[in-house]
Residue frames relative to the residue before (quaternion, step in Angstrom):
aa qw qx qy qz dx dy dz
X 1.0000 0.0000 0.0000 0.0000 0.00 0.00 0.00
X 0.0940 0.8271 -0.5520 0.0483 3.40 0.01 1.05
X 0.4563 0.7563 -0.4393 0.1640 4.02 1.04 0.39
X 0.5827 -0.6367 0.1782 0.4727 3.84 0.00 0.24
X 0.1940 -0.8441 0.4930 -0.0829 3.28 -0.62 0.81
X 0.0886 -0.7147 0.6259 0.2993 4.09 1.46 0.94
X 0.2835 -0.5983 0.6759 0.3238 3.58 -1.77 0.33
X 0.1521 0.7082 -0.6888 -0.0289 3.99 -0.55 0.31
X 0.4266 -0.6830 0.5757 0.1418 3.34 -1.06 1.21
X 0.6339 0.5319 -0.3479 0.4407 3.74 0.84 0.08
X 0.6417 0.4369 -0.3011 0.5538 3.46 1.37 -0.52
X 0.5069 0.6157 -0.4428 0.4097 3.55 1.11 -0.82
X 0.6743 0.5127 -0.2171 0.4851 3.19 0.34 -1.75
X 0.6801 0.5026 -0.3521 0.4012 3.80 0.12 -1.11
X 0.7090 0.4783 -0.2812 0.4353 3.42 0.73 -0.93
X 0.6383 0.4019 -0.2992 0.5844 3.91 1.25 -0.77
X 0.6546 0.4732 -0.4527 0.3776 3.56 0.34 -0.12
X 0.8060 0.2244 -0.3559 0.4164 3.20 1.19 -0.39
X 0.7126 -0.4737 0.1571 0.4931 3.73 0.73 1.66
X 0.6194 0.2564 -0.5641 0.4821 3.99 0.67 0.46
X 0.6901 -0.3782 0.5815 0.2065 2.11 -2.59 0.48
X 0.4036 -0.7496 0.4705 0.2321 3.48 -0.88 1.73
X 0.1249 -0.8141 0.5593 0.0940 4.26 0.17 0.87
X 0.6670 -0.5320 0.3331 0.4015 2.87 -0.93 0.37
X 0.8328 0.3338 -0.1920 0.3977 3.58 1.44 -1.08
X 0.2707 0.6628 -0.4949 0.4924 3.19 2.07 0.36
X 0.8375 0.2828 -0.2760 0.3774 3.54 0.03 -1.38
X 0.2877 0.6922 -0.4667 0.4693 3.71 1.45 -0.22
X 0.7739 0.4370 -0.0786 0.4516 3.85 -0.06 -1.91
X 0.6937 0.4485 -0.2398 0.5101 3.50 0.75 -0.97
X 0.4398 0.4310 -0.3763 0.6922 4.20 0.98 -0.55
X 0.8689 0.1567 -0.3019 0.3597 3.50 -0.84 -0.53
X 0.6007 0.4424 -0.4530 0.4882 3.79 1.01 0.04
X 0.8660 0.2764 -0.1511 0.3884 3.56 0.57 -0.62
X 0.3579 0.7520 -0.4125 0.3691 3.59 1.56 0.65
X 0.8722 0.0023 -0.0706 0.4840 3.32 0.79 -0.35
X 0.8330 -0.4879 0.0561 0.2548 3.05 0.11 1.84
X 0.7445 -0.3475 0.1414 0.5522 3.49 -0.53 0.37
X 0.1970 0.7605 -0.5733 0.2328 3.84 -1.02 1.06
X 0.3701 -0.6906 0.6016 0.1557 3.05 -1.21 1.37
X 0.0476 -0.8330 0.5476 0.0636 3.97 -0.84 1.03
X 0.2031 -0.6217 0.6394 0.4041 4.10 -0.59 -0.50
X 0.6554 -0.5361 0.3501 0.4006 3.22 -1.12 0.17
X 0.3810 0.7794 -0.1731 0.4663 3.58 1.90 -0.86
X 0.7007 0.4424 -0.1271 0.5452 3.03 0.85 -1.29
X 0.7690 0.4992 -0.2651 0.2985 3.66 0.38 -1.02
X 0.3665 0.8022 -0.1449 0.4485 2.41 1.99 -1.58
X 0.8332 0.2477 -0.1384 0.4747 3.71 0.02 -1.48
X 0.5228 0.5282 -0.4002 0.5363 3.78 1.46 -0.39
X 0.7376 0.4268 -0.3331 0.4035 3.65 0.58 -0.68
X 0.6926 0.3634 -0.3374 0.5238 3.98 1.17 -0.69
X 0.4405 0.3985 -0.5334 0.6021 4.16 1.05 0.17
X 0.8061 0.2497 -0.4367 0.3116 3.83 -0.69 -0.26
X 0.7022 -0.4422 0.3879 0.4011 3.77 1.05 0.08
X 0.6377 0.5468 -0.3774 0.3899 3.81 0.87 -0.10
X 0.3746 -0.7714 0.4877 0.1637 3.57 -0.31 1.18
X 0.1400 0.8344 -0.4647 0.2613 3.47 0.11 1.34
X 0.2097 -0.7590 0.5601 0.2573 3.60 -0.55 0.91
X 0.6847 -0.5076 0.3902 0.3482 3.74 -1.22 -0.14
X 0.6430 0.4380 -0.3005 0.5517 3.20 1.57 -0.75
X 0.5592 0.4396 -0.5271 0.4650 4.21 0.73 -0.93
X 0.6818 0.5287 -0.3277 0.3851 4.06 0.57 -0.92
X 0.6840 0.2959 -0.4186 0.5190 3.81 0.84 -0.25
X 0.6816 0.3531 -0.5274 0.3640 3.70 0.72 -0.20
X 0.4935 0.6503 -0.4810 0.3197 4.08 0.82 -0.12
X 0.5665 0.6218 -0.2582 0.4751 3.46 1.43 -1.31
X 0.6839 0.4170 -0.2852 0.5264 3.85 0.78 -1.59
X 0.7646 0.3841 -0.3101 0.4142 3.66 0.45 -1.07
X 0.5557 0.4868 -0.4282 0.5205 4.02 1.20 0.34
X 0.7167 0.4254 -0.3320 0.4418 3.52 0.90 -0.57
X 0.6220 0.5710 -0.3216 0.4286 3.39 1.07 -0.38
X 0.5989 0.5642 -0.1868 0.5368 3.35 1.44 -0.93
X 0.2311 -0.8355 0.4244 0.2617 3.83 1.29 -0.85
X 0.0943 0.6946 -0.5800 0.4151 2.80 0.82 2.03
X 0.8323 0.0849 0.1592 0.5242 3.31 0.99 -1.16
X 0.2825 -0.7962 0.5004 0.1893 3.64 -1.61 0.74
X 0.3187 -0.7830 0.4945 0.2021 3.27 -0.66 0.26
X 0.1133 -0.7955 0.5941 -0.0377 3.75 -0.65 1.63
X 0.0044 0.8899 -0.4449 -0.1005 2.89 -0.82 1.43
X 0.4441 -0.8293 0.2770 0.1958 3.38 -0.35 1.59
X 0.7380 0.0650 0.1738 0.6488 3.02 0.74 -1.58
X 0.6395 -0.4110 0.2115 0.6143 3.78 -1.59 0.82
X 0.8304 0.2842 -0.2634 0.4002 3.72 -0.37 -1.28
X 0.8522 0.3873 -0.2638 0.2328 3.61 0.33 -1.04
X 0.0833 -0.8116 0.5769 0.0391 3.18 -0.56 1.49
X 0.1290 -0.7225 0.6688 0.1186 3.96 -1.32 0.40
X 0.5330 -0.7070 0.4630 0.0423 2.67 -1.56 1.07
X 0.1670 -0.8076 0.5476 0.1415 3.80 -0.15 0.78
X 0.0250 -0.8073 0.5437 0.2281 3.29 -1.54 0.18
X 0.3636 0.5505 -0.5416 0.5210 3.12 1.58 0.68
X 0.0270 -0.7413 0.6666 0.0734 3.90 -0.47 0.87
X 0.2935 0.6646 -0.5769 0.3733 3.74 0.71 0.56
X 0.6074 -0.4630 0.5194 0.3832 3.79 -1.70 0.43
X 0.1832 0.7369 -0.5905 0.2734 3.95 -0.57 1.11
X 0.0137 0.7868 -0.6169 -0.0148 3.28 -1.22 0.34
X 0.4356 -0.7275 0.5108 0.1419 3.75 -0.96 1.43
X 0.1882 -0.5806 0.7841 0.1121 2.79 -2.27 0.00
X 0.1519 -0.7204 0.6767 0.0079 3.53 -0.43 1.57
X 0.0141 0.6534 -0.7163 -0.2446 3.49 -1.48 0.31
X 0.6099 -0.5535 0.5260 0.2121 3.02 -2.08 1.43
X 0.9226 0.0096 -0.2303 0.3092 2.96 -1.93 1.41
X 0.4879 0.4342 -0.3865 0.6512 3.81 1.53 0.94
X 0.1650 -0.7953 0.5712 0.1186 3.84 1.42 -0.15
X 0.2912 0.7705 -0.4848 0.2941 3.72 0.42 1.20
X 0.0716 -0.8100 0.5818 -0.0128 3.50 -0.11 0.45
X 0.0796 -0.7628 0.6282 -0.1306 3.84 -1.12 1.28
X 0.2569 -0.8223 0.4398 0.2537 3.29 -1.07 -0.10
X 0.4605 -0.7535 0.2382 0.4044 3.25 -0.36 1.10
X 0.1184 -0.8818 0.4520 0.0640 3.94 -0.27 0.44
X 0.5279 0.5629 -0.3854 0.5060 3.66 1.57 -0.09
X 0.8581 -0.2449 0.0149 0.4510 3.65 0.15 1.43
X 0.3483 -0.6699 0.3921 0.5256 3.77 -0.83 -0.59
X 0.6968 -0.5217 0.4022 0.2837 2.98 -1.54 0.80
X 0.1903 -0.7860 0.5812 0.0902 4.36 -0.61 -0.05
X 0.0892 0.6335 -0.7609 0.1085 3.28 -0.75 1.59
X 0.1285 -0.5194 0.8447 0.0135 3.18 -1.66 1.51
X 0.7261 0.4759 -0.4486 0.2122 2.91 -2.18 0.14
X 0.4529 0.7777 -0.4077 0.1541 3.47 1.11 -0.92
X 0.4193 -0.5888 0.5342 0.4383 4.25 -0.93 0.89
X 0.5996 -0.4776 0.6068 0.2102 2.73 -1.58 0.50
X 0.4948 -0.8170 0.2129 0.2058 3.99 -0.81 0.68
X 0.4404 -0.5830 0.2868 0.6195 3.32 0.13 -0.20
X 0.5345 -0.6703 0.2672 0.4401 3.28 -1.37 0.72
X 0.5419 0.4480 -0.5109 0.4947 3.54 -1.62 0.39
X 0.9614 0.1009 -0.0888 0.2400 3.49 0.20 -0.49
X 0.2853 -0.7793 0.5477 0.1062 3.93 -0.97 0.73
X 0.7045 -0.4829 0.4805 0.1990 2.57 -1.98 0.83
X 0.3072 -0.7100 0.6317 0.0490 3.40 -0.92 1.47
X 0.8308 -0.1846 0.1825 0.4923 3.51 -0.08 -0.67
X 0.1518 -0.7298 0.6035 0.2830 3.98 -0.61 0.44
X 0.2345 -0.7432 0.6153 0.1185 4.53 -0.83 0.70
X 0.0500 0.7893 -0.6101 0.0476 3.46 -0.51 1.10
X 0.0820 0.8457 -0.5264 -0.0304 3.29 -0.87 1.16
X 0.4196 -0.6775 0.5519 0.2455 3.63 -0.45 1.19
X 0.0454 -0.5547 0.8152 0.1602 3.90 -1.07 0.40
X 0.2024 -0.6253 0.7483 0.0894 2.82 -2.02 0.79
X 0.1215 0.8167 -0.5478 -0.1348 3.32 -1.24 -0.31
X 0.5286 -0.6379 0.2480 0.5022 4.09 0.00 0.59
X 0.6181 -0.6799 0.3521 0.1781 3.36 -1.50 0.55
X 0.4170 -0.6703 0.5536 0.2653 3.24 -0.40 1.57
X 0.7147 -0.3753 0.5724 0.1439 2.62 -2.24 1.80
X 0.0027 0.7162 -0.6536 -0.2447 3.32 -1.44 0.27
């Protein structure tokens, strides 16, 4: 395997701390997911970041790296639409604003957001996290 591979000893490590094994194309996927700062990806997307930088990756080893980073809590998973899910790496409490048919995803950053009212759970179990995403979409002419 001679394809490029940046070596960053912070992703290595990141990836074993959170209980995977640092592969070569985990830490491949992880450099290009976590090089430039908080970012919402599809797997699609990475996918084509990962065969432009030289890393031989199918689409499917790349959606199970994504599931096996989110499971690990590297990452969150926003689902937008039926099929189209993005990947966060800010796993911090946050909430977006997607705009329709530009499939863009952002984070909302103008304060936190307030949900009152919420049901109460079934018993045995709590609320993990509440995801609010605002679609936008430009303003019809009148």
């Amino acid at each position: 395997m001679d394809w490029p591979v940046p070596h960053d000893i912070a992703v290595d490590e990141r990836v074993r701390q959170a209980g995977l094994r640092p592969t070569r194309q985990r830490v491949a996927l992880a450099n290009l997911l976590f090089a430039k700062g908080d970012r919402h990806l599809s797997a699609e997307e990475l996918h084509e970041e990962a065969v432009n930088a030289g890393v031989p990756v199918s689409l499917a080893t790349v959606y199970n790296a994504l599931h096996q980073f989110t499971k690990a809590g590297l990452l969150r998973i926003l689902a937008v639409e039926g099929s189209k899910t993005y990947f966060d790496t800010n796993t911090s409490d946050h909430h977006h604003f997607y705009i329709e048919g530009e499939n863009k995803i952002f984070d909302i950053s103008s304060g936190p957001v307030r949900v009152v009212n919420l049901p109460e759970p079934p018993e045995d179990m709590e609320i993990a996290n509440v995801d609010i995403i605002v679609r936008l979409r430009p303003k019809q002419k009148a």
